[in-house]
FIDORO-283277 format. One record per residue: x, y, z of N, C-alpha, C, O, CB in turn. Coordinates in steps of 0.05 Angstrom, whole numbers, plus 5000, padded with zeros to 4 digits. Glycine has a CB too. Layout:
XYZXYZXYZXYZXYZ/...
//
This chain:
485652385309484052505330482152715319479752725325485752625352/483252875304481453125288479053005274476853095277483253305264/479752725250477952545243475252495263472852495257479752295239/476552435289473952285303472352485323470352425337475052005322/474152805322472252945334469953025311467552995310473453185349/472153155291469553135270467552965264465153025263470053135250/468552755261465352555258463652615279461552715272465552185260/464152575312462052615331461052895327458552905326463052575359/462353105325461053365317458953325295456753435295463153575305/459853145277457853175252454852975269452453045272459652985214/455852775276453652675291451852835308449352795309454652505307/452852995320451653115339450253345330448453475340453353165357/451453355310449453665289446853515274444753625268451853845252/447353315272445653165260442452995271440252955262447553005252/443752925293442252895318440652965335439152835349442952885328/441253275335439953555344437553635326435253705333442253805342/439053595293437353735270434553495276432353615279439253735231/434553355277432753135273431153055291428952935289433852945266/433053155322430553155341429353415347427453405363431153025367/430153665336428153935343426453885327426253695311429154255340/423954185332421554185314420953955304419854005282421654355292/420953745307419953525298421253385267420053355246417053595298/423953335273425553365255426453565234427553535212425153225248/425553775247426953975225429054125240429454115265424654205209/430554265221432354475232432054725229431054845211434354465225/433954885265433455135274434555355254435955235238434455165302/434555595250437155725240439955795252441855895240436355935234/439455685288442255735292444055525291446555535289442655865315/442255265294443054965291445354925256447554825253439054745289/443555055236444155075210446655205210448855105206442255195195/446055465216449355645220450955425228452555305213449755915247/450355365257453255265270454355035257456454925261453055195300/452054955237454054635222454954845202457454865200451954255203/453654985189455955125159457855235176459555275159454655415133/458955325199460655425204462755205212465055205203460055615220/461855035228463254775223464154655196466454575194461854605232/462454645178464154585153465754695149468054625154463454575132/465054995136467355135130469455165144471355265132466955325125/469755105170472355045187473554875180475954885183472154985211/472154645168473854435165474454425137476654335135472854185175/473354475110474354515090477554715090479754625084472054625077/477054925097478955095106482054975119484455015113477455245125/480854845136483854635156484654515123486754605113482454255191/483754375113484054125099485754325075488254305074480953935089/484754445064486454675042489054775053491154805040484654975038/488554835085490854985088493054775098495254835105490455225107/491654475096494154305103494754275067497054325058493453935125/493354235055494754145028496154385012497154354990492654005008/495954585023497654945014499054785031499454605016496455355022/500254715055502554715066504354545056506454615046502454675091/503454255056505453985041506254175007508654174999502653575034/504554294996505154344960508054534973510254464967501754594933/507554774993509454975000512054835014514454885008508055195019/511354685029514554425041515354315019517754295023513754105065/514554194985515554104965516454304948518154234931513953974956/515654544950517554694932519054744950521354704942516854944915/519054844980522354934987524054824986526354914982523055005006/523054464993525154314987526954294950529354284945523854044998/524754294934525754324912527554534901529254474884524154314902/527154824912528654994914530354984923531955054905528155114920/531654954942533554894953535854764949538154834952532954834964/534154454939536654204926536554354894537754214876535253754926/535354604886536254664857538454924867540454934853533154784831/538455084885539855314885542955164901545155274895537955594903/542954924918543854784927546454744896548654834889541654584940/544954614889546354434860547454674837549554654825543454204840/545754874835547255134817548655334827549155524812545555284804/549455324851551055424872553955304871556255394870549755344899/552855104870556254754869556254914905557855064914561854824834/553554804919555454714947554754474944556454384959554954854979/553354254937554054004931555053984899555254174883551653824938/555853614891556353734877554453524859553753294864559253814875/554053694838551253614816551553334805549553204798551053834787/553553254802554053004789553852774816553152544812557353014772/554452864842553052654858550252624870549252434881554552634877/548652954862546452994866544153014844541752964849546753174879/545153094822542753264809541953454817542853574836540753174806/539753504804538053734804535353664792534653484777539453964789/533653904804530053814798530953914769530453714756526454024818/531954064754531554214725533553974716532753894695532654604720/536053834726536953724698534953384707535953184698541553694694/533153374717531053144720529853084706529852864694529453154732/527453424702526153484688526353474654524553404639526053654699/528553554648530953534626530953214616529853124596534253624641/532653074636532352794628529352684621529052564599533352654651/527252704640525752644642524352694612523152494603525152734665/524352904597523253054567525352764555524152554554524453494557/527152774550528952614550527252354539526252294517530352604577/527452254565526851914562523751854551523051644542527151744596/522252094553519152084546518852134516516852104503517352324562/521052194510520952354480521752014472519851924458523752704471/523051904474524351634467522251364482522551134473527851644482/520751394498518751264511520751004523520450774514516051194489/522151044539524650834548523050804575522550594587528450974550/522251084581520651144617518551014622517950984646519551444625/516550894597513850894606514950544595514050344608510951144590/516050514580516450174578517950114607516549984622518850054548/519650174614520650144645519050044662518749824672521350394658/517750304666514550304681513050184685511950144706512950414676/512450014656510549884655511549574658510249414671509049954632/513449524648515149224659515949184690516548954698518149194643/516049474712515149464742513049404749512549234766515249654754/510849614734508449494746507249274736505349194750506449664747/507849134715506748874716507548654728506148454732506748804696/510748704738511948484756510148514783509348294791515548524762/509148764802508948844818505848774821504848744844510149084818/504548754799501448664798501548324794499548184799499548834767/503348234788503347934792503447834806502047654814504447804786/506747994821506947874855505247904875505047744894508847964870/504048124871502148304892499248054884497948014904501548774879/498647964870496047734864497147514871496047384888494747684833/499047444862499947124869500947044895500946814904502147034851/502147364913502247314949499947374957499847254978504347494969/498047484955495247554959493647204956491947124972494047834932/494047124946492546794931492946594953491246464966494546634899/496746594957498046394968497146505001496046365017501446374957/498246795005497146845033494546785047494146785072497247075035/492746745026489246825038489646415038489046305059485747085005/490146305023489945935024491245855046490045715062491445764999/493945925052495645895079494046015101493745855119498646025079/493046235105491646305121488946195130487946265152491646485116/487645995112485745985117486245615119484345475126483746165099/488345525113489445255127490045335150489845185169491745115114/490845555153491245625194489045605209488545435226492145955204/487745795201484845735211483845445217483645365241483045845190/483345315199481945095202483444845217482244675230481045035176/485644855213487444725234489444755248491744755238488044585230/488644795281489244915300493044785298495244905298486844825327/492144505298494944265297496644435275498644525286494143855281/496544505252498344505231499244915239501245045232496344365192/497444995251497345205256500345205278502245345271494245285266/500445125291501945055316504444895304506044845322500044865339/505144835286506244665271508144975256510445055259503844425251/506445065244508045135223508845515237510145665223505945085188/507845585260508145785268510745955270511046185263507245755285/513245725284516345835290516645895258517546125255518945575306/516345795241517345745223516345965205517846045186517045505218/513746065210513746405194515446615216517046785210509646555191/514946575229516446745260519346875247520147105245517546465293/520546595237523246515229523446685205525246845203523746205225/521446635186522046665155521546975151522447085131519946465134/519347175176518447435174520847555180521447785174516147505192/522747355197524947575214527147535189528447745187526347465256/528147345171529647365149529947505131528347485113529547265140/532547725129531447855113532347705081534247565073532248155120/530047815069529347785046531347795023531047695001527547945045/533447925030535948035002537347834997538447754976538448295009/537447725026539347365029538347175008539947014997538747145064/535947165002534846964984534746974957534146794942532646924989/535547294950535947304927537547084895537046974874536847504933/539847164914541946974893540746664893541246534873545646964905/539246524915538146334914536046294885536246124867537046334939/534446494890532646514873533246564847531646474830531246664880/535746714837537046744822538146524796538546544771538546834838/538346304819539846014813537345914806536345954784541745824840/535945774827533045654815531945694796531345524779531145694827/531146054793529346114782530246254753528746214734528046244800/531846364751533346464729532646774731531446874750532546304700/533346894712533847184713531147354721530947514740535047274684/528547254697526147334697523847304727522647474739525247194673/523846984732521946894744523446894772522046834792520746624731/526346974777527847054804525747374822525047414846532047164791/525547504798524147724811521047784827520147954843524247874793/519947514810517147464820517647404846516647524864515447234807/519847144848519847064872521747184893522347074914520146834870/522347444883522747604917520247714918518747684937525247874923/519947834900516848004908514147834926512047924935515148074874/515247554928512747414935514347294965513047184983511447164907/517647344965518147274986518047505004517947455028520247154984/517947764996517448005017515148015030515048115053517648245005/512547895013509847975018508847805036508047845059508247984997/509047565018507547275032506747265060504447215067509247025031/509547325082509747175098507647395116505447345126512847085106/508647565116506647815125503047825112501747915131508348125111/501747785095499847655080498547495104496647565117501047485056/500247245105499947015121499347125145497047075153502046835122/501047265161501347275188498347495198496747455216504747405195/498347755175495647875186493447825181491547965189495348075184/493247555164490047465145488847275180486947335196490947115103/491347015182491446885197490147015228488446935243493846795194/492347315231490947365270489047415258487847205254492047635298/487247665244484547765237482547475238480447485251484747925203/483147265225480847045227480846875257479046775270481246815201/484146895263482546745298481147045315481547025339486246545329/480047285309480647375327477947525320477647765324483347475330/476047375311473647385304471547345316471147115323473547285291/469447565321468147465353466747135352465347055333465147705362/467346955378467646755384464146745394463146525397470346715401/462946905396460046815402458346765375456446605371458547035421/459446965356458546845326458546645318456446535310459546905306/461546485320462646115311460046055328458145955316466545925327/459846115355458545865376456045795364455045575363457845955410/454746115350452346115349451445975321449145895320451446375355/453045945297453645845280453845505280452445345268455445975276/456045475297455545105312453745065324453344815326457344965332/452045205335449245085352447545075324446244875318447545325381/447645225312445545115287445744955268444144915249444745265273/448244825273449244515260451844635238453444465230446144315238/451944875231453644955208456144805210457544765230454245255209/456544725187459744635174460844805188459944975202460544675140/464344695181466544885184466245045159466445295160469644735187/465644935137465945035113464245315103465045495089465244805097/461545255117459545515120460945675147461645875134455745395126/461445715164462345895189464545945173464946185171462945765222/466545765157468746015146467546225115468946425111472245805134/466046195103464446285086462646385088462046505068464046175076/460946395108458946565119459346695146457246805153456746415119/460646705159462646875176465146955183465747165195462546835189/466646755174469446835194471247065152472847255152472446315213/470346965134471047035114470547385113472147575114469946865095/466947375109465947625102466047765134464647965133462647595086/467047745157468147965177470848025178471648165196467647915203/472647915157474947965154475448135136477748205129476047785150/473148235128474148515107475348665107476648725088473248665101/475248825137476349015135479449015144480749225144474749155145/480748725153483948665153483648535132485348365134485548495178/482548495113483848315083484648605072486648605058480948085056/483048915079484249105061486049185064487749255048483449275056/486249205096488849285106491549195105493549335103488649295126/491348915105492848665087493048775063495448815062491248385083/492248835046492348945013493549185013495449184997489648994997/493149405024495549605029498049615038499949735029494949735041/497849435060500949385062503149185046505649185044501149315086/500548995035502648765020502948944983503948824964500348325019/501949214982502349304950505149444950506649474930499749534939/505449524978507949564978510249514984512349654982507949644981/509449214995511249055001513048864977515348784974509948915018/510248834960511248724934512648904920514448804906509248624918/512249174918513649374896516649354905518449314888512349734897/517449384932519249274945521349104940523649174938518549194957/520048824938521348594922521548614897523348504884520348374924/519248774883520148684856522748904844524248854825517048684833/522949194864525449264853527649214864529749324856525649484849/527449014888530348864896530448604874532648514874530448724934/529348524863528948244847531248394818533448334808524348154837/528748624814530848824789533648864796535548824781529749154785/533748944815536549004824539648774826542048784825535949094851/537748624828539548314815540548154795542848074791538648154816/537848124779537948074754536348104730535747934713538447904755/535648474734534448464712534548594686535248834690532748484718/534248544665534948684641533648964637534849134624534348524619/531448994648529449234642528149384667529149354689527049124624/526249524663524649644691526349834714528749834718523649354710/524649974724525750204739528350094757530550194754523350344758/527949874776529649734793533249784779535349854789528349374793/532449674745534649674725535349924722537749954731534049554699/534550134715534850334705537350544741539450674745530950434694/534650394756537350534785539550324779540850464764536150504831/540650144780542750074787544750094767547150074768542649854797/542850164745545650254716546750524715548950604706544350244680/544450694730544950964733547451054747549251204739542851074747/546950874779549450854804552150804784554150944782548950544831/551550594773554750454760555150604736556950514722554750104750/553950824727555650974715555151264711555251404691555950864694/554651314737553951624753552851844746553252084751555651734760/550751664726548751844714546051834741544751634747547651704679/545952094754544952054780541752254772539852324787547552184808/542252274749539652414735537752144725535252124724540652634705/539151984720537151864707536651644729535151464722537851764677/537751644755537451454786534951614795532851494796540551474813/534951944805532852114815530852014793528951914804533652454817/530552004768528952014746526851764759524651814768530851954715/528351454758527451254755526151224790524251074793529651064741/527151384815525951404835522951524837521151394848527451514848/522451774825520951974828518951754808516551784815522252314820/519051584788517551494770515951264791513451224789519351394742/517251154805517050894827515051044847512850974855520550774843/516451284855513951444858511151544860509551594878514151494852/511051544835508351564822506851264831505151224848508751614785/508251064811507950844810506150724833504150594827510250764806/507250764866507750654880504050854895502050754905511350664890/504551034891501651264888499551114879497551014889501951534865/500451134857498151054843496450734841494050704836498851124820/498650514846496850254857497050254884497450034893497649954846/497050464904495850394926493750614925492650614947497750374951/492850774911490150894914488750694889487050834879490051274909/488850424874487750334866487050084883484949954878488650354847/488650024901487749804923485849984941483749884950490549664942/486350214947485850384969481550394955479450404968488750784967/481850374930479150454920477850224916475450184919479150614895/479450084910478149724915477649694941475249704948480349454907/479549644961478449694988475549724999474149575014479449914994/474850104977472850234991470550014984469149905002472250554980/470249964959468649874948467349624954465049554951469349894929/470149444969468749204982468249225014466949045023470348954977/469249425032468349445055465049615051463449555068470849605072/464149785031461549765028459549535015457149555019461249975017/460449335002459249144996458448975017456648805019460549044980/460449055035459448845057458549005087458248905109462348605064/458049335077456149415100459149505110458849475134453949165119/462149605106462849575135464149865125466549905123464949265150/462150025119463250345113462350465130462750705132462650515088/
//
């Protein structure tokens, strides 16, 4: 809500400036937008002073917590023996090979349910019959949960290529389901106007119903990056030799709970950082196509 008063405020400062004096601006017009900015720079600082100040108390706390022994450290940790580990595993580079055998499972699945979702989706589209056909049956497969299929996958697929395919069974179906409503739900006087001028199905899905789906294909891409990270550390958690997923479940089974917080807080990052890399891809194609 603060978002959309600000924008109309900014509109409206803007609006003013351009229709006085003949597009220029007053000096009290000027004030009142710098005072508006700086109002709002100000909010924005003093929300991000607040979240940094809610992360150390919490950190404080679970450390004076843990060097206190009112819990007790070996089922909790601590931010300092983390930190500790953490020098630890970086000094030995065990953390960043981990890391990087997550995020490459997590960039495979996250492309290859992205591929399969946008092709199924766009067989929905084009036929209403198969659309209607195959509907109960995502209905079915969205409401399953996903952990059940593991050991399946396990068997089929073997230890390695088991993990792709949870990661692609968490995402997919969801992929599918929001690519699919976003394209029927596409204004319907565009198609008409498109078939009166003889267009293919093939041009109306390629020259309309595709490029106005931008801005749910991104939104689709944010939610399915973390849907896949998802699967791929339940996939780890099954059967895998390496990667963060591995690293928590060896930790649990032998109550090294430093190096469990360790491999969370890393997933963390992880999980940060390719969704502000979808988040920036995003930007980049909703301005390509005008829709910033």
């Amino acid at each position: 809500m603060y978002e959309s008063q600000s924008s109309n405020l900014k509109r409206n400062f803007e609006s003013e400036r351009s229709a006085s004096n003949g597009g220029g601006t007053t000096p009290t017009q000027s004030s009142e937008y710098n005072r508006f900015l700086r109002a709002r720079r100000r909010r924005v600082v003093s929300i991000r002073l607040s979240q940094v100040v809610v992360l150390i108390v919490i950190l404080a706390i679970w450390q004076l917590a843990a060097s206190l022994q009112w819990v007790n450290p070996m089922l909790t940790s601590s931010p300092s023996a983390i930190v500790s580990l953490f020098g630890q595993l970086l000094h030995q580079g065990k953390i960043f090979t981990d890391t990087l055998i997550t995020a490459k499972e997590t960039v495979i699945g996250f492309v290859a349910s992205m591929v399969i979702g946008i092709a199924i989706a766009i067989v929905l589209w084009w036929s209403s019959y198969v659309s209607n056909v195959l509907d109960p049956y995502l209905v079915v497969l969205n409401a399953l949960p996903k952990v059940a299929l593991g050991p399946i996958f396990y068997i089929w697929l073997g230890d390695q290529k088991s993990i792709y395919g949870m990661a692609i069974a968490i995402s997919v179906v969801v992929t599918i389901m929001m690519l699919a409503s976003g394209f029927h739900e596409i204004d319907k006087g565009k198609l008409k106007l498109m078939e009166s001028f003889g267009a293919s199905k093939w041009q109306v899905l390629t020259k309309v119903v595709l490029p106005a789906s931008v801005p749910n294909f991104v939104s689709t891409m944010k939610v399915n990056v973390g849907l896949t990270l998802v699967g791929v550390i339940m996939g780890e958690f099954l059967s895998a030799k390496a990667g963060l997923g591995f690293e928590i479940t060896y930790g649990g089974q032998v109550f090294q709970m430093g190096l469990v917080m360790t491999s969370i807080m890393m997933l963390v990052v992880l999980s940060l950082i390719m969704y502000g890399l979808v988040s920036y891809f995003g930007r980049w194609l909703t301005k390509k196509y005008h829709f910033d």
